[in-house]
Each structure stands twice: as C-alpha cells, then as structure tokens.
FIVOTOR-536095 format. One record per residue (C-alpha): residue number from 1; residue in one letter; x, y, z. Coordinates in Angstrom, 3 decimals, m for minus. Example, Ala and Ser with C-alpha at 12.3 -4.5 7.8 and 13.67 -1.06 7.14 Angstrom:
<sites>
- num;residuo;east;north;up
- 1;A;12.300;m4.500;7.800 $
- 2;S;13.670;m1.060;7.140 $
</sites>
This chain:
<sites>
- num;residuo;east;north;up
- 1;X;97.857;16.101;m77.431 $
- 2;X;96.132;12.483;m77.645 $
- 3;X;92.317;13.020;m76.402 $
- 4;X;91.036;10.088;m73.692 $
- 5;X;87.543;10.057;m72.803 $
- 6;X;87.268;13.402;m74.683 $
- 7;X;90.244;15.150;m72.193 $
- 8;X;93.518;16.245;m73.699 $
- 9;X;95.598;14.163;m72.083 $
- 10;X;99.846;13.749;m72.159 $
- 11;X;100.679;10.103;m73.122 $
- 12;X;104.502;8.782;m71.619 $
- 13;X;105.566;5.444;m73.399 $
- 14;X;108.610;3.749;m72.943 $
- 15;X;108.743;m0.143;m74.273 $
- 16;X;105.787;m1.884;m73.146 $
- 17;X;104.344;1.334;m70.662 $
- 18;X;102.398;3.467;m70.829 $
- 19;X;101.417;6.595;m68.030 $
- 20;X;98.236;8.960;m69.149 $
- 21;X;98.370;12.550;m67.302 $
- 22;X;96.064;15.453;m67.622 $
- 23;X;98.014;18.468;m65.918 $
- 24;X;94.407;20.456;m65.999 $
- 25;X;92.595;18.436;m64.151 $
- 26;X;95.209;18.735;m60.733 $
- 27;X;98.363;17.495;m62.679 $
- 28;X;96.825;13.968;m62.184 $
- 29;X;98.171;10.400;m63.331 $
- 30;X;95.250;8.911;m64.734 $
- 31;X;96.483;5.471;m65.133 $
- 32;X;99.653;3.287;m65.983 $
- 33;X;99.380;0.067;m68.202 $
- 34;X;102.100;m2.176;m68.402 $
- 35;X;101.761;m4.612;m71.415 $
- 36;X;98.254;m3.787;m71.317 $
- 37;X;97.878;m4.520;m67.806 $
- 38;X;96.422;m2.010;m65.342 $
- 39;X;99.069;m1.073;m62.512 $
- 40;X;96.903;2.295;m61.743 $
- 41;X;93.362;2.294;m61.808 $
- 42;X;91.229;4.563;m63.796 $
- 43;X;87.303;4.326;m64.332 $
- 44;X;85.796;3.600;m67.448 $
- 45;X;83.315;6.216;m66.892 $
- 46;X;84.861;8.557;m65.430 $
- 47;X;82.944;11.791;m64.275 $
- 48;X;85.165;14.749;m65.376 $
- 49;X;82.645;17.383;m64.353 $
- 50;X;84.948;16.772;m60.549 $
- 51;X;87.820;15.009;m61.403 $
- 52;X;88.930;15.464;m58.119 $
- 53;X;86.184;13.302;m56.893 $
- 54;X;87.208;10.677;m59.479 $
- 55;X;88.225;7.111;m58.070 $
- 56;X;91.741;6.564;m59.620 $
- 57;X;94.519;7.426;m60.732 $
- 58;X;96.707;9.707;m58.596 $
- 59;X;95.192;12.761;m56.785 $
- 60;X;98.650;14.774;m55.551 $
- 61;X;97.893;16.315;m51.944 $
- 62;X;99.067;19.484;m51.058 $
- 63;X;99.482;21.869;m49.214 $
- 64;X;97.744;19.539;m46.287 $
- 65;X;96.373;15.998;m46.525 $
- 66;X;92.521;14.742;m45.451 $
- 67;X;90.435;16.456;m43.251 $
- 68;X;91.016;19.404;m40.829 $
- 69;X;89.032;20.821;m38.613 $
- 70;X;88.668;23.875;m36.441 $
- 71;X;86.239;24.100;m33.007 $
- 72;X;84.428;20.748;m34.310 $
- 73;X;83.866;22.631;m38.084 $
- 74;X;85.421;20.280;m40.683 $
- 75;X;87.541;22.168;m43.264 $
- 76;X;89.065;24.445;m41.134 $
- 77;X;92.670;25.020;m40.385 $
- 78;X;94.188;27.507;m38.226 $
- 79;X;97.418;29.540;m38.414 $
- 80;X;100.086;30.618;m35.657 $
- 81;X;98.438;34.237;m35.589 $
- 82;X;94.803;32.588;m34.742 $
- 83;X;93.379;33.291;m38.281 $
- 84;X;91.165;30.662;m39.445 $
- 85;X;91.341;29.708;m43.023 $
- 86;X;89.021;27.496;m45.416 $
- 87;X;91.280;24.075;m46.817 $
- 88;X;89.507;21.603;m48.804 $
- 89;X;90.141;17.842;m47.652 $
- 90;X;93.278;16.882;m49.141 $
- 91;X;94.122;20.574;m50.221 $
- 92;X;93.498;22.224;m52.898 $
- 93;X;96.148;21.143;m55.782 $
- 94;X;93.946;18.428;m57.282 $
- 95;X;91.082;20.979;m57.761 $
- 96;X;93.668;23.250;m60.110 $
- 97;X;95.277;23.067;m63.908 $
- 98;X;99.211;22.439;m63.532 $
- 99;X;101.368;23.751;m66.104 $
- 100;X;103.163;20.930;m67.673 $
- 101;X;106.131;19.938;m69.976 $
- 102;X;107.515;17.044;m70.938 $
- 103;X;111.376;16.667;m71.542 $
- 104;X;112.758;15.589;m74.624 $
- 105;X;113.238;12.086;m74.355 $
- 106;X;109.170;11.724;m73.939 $
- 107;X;110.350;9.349;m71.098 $
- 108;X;109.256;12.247;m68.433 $
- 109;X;106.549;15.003;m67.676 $
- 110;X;107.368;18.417;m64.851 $
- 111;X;103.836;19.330;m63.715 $
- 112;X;103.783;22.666;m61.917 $
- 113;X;101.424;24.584;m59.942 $
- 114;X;101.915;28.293;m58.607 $
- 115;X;100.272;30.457;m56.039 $
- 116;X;97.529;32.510;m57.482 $
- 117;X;94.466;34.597;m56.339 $
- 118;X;92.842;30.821;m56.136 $
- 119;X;94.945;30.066;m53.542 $
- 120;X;96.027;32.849;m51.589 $
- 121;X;93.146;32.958;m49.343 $
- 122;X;93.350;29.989;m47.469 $
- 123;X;96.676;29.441;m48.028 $
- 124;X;98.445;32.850;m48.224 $
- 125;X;101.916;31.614;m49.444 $
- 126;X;103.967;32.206;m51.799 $
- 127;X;105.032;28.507;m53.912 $
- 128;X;105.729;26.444;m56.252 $
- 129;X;104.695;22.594;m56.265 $
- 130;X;105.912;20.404;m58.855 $
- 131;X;105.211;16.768;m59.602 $
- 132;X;108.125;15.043;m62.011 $
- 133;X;106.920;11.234;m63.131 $
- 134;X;109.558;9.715;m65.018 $
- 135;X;109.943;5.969;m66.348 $
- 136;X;113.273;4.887;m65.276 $
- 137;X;112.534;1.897;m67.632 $
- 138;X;109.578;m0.153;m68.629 $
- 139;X;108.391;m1.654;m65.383 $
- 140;X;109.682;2.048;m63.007 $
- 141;X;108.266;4.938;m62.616 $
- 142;X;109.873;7.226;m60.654 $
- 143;X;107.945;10.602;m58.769 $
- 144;X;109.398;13.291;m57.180 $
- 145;X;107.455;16.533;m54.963 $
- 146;X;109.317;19.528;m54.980 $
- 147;X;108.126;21.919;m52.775 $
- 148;X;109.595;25.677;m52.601 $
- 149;X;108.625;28.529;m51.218 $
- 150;X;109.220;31.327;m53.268 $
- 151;X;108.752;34.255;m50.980 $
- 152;X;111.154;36.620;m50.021 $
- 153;X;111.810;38.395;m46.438 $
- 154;X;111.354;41.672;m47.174 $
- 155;X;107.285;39.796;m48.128 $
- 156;X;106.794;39.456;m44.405 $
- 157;X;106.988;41.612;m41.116 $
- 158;X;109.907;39.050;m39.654 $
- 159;X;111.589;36.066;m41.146 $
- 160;X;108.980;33.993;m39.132 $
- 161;X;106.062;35.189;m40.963 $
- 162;X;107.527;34.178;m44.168 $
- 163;X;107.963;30.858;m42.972 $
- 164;X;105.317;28.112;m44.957 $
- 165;X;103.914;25.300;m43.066 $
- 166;X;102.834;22.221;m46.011 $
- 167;X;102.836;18.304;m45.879 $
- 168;X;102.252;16.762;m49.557 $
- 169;X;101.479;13.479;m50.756 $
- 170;X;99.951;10.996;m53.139 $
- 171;X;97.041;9.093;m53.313 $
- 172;X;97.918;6.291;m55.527 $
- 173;X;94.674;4.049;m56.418 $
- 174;X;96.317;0.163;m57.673 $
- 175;X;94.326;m1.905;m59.524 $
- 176;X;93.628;m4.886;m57.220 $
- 177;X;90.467;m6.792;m58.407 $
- 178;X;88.073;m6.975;m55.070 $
- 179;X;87.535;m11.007;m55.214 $
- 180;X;91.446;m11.285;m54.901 $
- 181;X;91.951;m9.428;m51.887 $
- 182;X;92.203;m12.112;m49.775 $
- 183;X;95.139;m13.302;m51.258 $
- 184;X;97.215;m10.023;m51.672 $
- 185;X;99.529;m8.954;m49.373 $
- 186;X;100.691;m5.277;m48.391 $
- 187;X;104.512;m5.792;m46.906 $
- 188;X;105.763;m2.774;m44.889 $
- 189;X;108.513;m1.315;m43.004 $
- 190;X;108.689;m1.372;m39.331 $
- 191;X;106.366;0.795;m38.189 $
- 192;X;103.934;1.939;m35.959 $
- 193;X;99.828;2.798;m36.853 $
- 194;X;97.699;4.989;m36.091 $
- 195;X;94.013;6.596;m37.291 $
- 196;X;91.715;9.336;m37.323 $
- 197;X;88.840;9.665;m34.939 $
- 198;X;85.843;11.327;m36.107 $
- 199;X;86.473;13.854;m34.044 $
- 200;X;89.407;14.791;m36.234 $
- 201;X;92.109;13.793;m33.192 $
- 202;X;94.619;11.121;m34.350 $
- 203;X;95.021;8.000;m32.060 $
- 204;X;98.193;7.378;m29.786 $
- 205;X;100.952;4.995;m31.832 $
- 206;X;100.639;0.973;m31.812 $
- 207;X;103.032;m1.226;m32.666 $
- 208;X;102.408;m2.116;m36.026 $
- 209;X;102.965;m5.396;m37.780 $
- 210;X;104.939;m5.328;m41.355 $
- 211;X;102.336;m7.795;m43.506 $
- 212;X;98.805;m7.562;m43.909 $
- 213;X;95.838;m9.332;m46.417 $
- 214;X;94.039;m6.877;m47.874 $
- 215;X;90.517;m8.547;m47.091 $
- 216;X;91.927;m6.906;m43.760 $
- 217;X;89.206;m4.624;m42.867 $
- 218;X;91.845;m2.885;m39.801 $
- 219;X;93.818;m1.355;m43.113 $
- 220;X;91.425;0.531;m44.085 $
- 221;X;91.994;4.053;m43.571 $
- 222;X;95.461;3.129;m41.446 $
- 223;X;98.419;5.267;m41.321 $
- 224;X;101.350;3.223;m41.267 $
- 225;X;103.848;5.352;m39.496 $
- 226;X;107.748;4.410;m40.744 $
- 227;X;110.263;3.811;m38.077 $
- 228;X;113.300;5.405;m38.798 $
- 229;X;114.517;4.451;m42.279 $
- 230;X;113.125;2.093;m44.311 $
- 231;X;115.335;m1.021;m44.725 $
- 232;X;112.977;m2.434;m47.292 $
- 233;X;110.410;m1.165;m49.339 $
- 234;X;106.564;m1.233;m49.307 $
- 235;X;105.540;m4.357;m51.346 $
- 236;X;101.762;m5.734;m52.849 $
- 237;X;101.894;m8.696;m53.869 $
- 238;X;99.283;m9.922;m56.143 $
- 239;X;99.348;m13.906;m56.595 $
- 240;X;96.541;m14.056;m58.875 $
- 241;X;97.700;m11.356;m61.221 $
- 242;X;101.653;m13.171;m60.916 $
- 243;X;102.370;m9.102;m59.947 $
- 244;X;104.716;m7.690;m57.545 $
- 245;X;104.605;m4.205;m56.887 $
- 246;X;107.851;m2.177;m54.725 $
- 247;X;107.594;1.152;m53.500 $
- 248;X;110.790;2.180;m52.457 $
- 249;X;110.673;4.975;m50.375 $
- 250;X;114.187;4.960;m49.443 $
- 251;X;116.096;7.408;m52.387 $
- 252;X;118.870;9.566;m52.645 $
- 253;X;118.189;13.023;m51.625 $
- 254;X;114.763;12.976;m50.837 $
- 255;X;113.075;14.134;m47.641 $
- 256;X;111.847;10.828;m45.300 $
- 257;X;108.573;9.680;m46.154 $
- 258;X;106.131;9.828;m42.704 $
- 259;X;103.596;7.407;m43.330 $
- 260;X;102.065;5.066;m45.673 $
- 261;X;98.243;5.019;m45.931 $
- 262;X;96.478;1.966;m47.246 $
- 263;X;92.410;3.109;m47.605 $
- 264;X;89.665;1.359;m50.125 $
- 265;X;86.340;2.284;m50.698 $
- 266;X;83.728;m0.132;m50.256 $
- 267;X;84.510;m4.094;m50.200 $
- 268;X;83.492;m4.419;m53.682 $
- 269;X;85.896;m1.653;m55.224 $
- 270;X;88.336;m3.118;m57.474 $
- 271;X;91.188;m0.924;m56.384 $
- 272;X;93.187;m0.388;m53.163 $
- 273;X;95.372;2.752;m51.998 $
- 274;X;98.135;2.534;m50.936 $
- 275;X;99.370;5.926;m50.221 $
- 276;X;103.061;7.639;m49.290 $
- 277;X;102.356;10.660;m47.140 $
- 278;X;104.878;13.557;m45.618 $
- 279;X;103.201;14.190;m43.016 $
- 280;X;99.273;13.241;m41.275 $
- 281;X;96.139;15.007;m41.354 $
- 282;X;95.764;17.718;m38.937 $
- 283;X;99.509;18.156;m38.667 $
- 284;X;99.114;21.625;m39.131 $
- 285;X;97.424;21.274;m35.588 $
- 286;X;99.398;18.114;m34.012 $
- 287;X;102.532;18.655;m35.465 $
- 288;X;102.890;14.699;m36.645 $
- 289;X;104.770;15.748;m40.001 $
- 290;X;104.354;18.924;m40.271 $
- 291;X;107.113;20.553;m42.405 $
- 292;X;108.496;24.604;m42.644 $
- 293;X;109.999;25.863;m45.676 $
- 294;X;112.071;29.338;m45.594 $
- 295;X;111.812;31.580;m47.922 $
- 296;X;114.051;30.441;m50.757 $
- 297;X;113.845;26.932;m49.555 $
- 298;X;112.663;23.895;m51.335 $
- 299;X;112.429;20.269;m50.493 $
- 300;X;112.286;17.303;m52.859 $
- 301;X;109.979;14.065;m51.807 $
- 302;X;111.271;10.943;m54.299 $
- 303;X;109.658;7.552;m54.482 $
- 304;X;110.229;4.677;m57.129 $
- 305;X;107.777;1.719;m58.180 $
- 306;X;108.994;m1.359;m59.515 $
- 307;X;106.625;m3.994;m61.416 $
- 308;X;107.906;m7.200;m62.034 $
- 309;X;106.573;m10.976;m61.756 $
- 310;X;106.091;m12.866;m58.508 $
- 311;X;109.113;m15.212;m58.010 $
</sites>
C-alpha cells in the first residue's frame, strides 16, 4: 500500500483522479484530486493521533449522526426498553479500522465494518456497514451505504427486539477557499430547514429557499430537509475555481436521502460541508429519519458527484 503522511493508505486512479482512503482510520476518504485540483479537502498536517477529529476528508456517520442527549447529559441515547447507552457524536464508525478491498479494476474500494465487543455496548446490534466509493469516470465518484442487520430471531426474545434502529451519513468537507465564499453558491432541492438548539431539541420546519452564498452565516450548521424527491440535484458552484460540483441524490435503488447539511468551521476555514444525511440528530428520540432494519434486512443509501467546468 502507498504510505501518505506516514499512513498506509489505498490510492483509486482513474484518468486524471485520484481518491486516497485509509480503511483504519474509520474507512475514511481522505481527499480527491482531480487534475491536481482539490475537490475534497485534506490538511497538510494532519493530526493522526484522532483522525476522527481531523478536518477533511469524509468522516462516514453511523449508527446515529451529531449529538444526542439524555435528561440534559450530552452523549446519551436511549432505547425502547428505557436503557441508556453511551454514543459518541456522530457514532462510533469513524473511531474504528474497516476492513477493505478493492475490486479488480482498481476503479473501486468495499470498506466494511462489523459489530464487535467495541461496539456492542452502546449499540448492542448485530451489523454490517459498508461504504463502496467507486469512480464512474474521471470527474464521478459514486458512494453507496449499505446497512444490514445481521441478526437472527431466534437472537432476541420477539421479532421486535431484534429490530435495529440506525440513520447513516457523510460528512463530506469540499475544498472551497474562505476569501471566495462570497461568490459560491450552494443550489438545493425544495426543501424545508431546520436546526439544533443547544438544548439538543430540533426547531419546527421553515420554508426553505433552494440557493444560498456561502458567506451566508444562516447555513451554517442548517439541515436542509428534501421535499419529496429531488427533481434536481444539490449543486456548488465555484466561479473563481471555473468548478461545478452535482450531488445527485436521486439514484436507482437507493433509500431517499433526508437532509442535506451545509456546516463550516470558523470564517477563515478553507473548506465547507456539505453533507447528505438519512436521517437528523436525535432521531433516535424525535423520530425525524429514523430508520428500522429486520433481521436479515439491509438498505442501500447511493449518491453520485459530478465535477465539471462552469458553463
């Protein structure tokens, strides 16, 4: 395997792209250059003592996204039988290794994570998570979540116990210097928005508008909710760079996408998120995307991003 800032990484090329994962470090997409160009951000010094913590890249979410809280105690979720469990903010699948292999073409990578001890007590299911990138061609990459639970009946008292509650998603940092903000633009579906309070409740729906600067300081931290299916996809476009970016969220056989996220740092971070989400956080609570699996069951989540030139 190539080394990149002294980590074994897995290297995906296909004409003039290139994707850098490290499945040990929470199957995470490090970054994606496209004729040199950065589409994903990723730190020059990065600190790999918590990659999780790392700005960039793509952190993959799961079993629950953000923060959750319990009686006013962040970190905190609790189940349908009253038992309160630990879940670190965003979950814990960007804290573990992922095995990982890539297909023979080279022009893909299957990152997988199971249920182990690590897991099992504060989420006590039985799974399998995988994360597929694949470059449809130079300027696509394609990423699909497959969730499935891989318990069995006779594992619980009742079918209902064997049930898993879970709401995935990514976390995508793109590389959007902080001095051109004010001329990019973040295109959505219709939708409506919503936020977090600090007291961990989520905010009633708004209408939501479909374009937004990103020197917008409302965006940050936003959930865009979609509104039924997405007719078009999410677009940033990037005037100064000549760069349009499509997320289309909209693919055959994959489970509907809940929300969009956009969220930045600080005003002087040269990278903005702009993040696809199953469900929001606390849904395990609220309900607003929270998704069951059966045992046996699995579910597929399937996005595509498109980089071409402004026209």
């Amino acid at each position: 395997m190539p080394k990149f800032q002294d980590q074994e990484v897995i290297e995906i090329v296909r004409g003039g792209s290139r994707l850098l994962l490290a499945p040990q470090a929470g199957g995470r997409l490090l970054s994606w250059h496209l004729h040199g160009a950065s589409i994903i951000h990723w730190p020059d010094a990065a600190d790999w003592t918590q990659p999780a913590l790392v700005r960039g890249g793509n952190p993959l979410l799961f079993p629950f996204i953000a923060r959750h809280r319990v009686d006013g105690r962040i970190g905190f979720w609790r189940d349908a039988q009253g038992v309160v469990r630990e879940v670190p903010l965003h979950g814990f699948a960007r804290d573990l290794p992922f095995a990982a292999q890539v297909d023979e073409d080279g022009a893909s990578v299957r990152m997988t994570l199971k249920d182990s001890a690590a897991t099992q007590a504060g989420y006590p299911f039985r799974f399998r998570f995988e994360a597929v990138y694949r470059l449809v061609d130079e300027a696509t990459l394609e990423v699909s979540l497959i969730t499935t639970n891989t318990a069995e009946v006779s594992d619980a008292k009742d079918s209902s116990d064997a049930r898993m509650p879970y709401y995935a998603g990514h976390h995508f940092y793109f590389a959007l210097p902080h001095t051109q903000r004010g001329e990019a633009t973040l295109t959505l579906p219709r939708n409506v928005y919503r936020h977090q309070l600090a007291d961990g409740t989520t905010t009633e729906p708004q209408a939501g508008a479909t374009r937004y600067a990103f020197d917008d300081p409302q965006i940050v931290d936003r959930f865009h909710c979609i509104e039924g299916e997405p007719e078009t996809p999410v677009r940033i476009d990037i005037p100064t760079l000549n760069r349009s970016i499509e997320i289309d969220l909209k693919r055959p056989d994959s489970l509907p996408w809940y929300a969009v996220t956009s969220w930045t740092l600080a005003p002087d971070a040269d990278f903005y998120c702009v993040e696809p989400w199953l469900g929001l956080p606390d849904a395990i609570h609220n309900g607003l995307g929270l998704r069951w699996l059966a045992p046996g069951q699995s579910e597929t989540a399937t996005l595509r991003i498109a980089v071409s030139a402004l026209r």
